[in-house]
C-alpha positions in Angstrom: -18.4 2.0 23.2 -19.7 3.1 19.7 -19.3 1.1 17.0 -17.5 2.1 13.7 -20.4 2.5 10.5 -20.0 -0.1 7.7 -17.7 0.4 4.8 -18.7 2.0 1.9 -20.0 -0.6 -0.8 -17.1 -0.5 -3.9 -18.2 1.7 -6.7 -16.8 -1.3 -8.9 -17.1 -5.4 -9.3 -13.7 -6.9 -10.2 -13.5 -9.2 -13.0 -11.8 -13.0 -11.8 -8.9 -12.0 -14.1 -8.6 -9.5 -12.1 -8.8 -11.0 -8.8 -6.5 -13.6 -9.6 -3.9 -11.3 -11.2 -4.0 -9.7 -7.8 -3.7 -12.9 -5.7 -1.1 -14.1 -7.4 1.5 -10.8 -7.1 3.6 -11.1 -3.9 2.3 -8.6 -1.7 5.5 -6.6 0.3 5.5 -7.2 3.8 7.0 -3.8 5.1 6.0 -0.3 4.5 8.6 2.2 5.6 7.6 6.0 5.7 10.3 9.3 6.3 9.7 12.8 6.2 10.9 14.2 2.6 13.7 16.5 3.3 11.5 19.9 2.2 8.9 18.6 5.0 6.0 19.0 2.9 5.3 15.2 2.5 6.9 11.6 3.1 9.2 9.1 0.9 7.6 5.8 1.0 9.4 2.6 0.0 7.5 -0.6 0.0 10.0 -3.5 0.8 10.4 -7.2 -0.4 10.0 -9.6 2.5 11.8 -12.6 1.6 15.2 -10.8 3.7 16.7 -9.3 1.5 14.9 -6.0 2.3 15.5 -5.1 -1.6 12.9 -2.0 -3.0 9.8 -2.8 -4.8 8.5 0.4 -5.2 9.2 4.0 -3.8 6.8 6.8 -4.2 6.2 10.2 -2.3 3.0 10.8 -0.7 1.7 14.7 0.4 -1.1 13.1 2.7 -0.7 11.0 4.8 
């Protein structure tokens, strides 16, 4: 079985404000994708996951 190259190294360095501006935003837990009704891409909504399933953020993606 072939193994999978390394990652690309990241073109840049975060700052620790950064990092910890990032760590400390709740990350959603589910990702739900549906074909947009034209069929030329998908409607993406990223979803709490405290239960309440409530929207954090929808957005329409072409490739996927």
């Amino acid at each position: 079985m072939s193994r999978l190259p390394d990652p690309p190294a990241p073109a840049v360095t975060w700052e620790p404000e950064v990092l910890e501006a990032v760590r400390a935003t709740p990350a959603p837990l589910y990702a739900v994708a549906l074909p947009d009704t034209a069929g030329h891409g998908w409607n993406i909504s990223l979803l709490d996951g405290d239960g309440d399933g409530e929207v954090r953020e929808s957005f329409t993606a072409t490739d996927l």
